[in-house]
Steps between C-alpha positions, in 0.01 A plus 500: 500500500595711217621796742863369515487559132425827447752620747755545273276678252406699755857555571585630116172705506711642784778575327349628188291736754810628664659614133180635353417731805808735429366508127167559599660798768693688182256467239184626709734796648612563156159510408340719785826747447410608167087477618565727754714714248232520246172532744502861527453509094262188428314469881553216774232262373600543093600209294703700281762579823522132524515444151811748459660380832485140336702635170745704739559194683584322178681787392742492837572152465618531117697756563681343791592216233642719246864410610366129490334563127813614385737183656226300311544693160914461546419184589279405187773684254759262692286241412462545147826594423670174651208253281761458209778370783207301678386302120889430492504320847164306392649401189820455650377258872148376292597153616575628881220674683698532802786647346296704290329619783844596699653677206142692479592589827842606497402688161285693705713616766757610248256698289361624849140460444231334678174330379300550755557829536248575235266367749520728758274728452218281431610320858494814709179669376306151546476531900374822469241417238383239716480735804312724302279216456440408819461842631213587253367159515495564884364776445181445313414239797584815751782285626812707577816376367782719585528710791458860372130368436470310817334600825209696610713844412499419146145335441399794282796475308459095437052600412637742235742281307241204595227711275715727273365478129662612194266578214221379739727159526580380834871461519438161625269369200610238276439397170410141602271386680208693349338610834271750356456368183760687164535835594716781590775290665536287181528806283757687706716188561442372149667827373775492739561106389505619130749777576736287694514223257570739210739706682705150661513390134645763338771518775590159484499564105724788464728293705520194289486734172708818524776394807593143409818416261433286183737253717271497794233491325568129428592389847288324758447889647336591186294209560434590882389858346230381211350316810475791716400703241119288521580378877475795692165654291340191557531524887395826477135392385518201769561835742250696385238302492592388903633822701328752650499828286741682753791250462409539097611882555848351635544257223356715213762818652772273506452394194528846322775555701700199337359613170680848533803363658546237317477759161759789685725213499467383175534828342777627747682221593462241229696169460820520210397298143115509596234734256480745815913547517473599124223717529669688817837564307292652226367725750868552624621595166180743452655683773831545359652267745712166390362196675798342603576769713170470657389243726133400537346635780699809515282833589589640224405858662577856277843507706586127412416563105732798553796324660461195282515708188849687605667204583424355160601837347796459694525159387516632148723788532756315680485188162524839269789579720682169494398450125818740317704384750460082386551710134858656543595113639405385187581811244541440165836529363575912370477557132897483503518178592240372278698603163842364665612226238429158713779200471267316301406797260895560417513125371143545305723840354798340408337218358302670251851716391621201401 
């Protein structure tokens, strides 16, 4: 009776099935790659080859969205620096939503940013944090998901990432449920948690504090950031406490990752008016450069410094140059033609004979 039903579930199971298994294909080959990279150092059956091949995995992925990260940085800036044009629009359409939402629009375009852009990078990494998932998941069960751990030809493979430990943890162990009672697992994953949070809250932090404009600051994107600033650590802990201690490794290495990049570009390649802009044109000035002939994110390299620093000597000389030439235009008369008896100076004269 209920078969009719749960056809079309069956259908979407399907579906999801047919996107995952590509997913599932390049994270596990990913993942055997660097395992059979790293084997002849740490052995076939060791946790820590796993382990590593896990953050190398991570560390692939991030850096095949570095061009993304940095269309979502342009893209924040863009969005910060049009908030003083986007409070006159509210103020301006408050009464007409749909307007105000067209002219929101259009402003956009103009400006040539893009919201969502800034979401990009949290939307591509997801499938292959959930793949991860799966394939460890799978994996503690000694189900293969993926095909480079498929099939009777790579059994020993799918036994040694189904038992590989890490500080005598199996990468499969989990914080919650308490199968063996508080032990290692809780300690190792407990640590990782504590690292993660801390790390995802100072990078959310430096964000809000050192790269936002006092203008931003007060727009609803400020308000988006205070909330991400306690959002994201708090899913953290939900994640720790639930994941097995091999998709930790991903999340905890991604993590640091966005710490440092997230602090290159803030140092390097900081938004204009924010605390970090001011602190990088002191650091401009320190080298005896002037920072409006530098633009952020420049690589400001020993021949750069060099080049910069004769075309503002050049600069100069050529204003030196020009300077006794604006003089001559406007000489003072000769010392002649000062003591020359004026019109008005003869009548003062002949006035005073009389």
């Amino acid at each position: 009776m209920l078969q009719p039903l749960l056809v079309p579930l069956a259908g979407i199971n399907d579906f999801f099935s047919a996107i995952a298994q590509p997913l599932y294909w390049v994270v596990s080959g990913i993942m055997v790659g660097f395992h059979w990279l790293l084997t002849p150092v740490f052995g076939a059956g060791s946790g820590a080859a796993w382990g590593l091949s896990i953050v190398l995995l991570t560390v692939t992925v991030r850096a095949a969205m570095i061009p993304l990260f940095v269309k979502q940085i342009n893209s924040t800036r863009g969005m910060q620096e049009v908030q003083p044009k986007l409070k006159e629009l509210q103020k301006k359409y408050a009464d007409d939503r749909e307007r105000l939402g067209q002219e929101t629009m259009k402003l956009y375009k103009e400006e040539g940013v893009n919201p969502m852009a800034s979401c990009l990078p949290l939307l591509i990494q997801t499938p292959f944090f959930l793949a991860l998932y799966r394939v460890i998941d799978g994996a503690s069960r000694g189900e293969a998901r993926g095909s480079w751990l498929a099939g009777p030809q790579h059994q020993q493979l799918l036994d040694s990432l189904t038992h590989a430990t890490i500080f005598t943890v199996p990468l499969s162990g989990r914080f919650w449920p308490f199968e063996n009672g508080f032990g290692g697992v809780q300690v190792l994953t407990a640590v990782m948690t504590i690292i993660m949070v801390v790390a995802q809250f100072f990078t959310s932090r430096q964000m809000y504090s050192r790269n936002m404009s006092p203008a931003a600051m007060t727009g609803p994107m400020a308000q988006q950031q205070k909330m991400m600033v306690y959002l994201f650590p708090a899913m953290y802990i939900f994640f720790g406490a639930t994941i097995p201690v091999g998709v930790l490794i991903y999340l905890l290495t991604t993590t640091l990752w966005s710490f440092g990049q997230q602090e290159w570009i803030i140092r390097n390649n900081p938004s204009p008016g924010t605390p970090a802009y001011l602190d990088w044109e002191e650091r401009i000035r320190a080298k005896g450069l002037n920072p409006r002939k530098v633009r952020p994110g420049d690589k400001l390299t020993r021949a750069r410094i060099a080049e910069l620093k004769a075309a503002e000597a050049a600069e100069v000389a050529a204003q030196q140059q020009a300077a006794p030439k604006k003089q001559k235009k406007a000489a003072p008369p000769s010392a002649a033609t000062r003591h020359q008896p004026t019109q008005s100076s003869r009548a003062k004269r002949a006035g005073k004979k009389k």
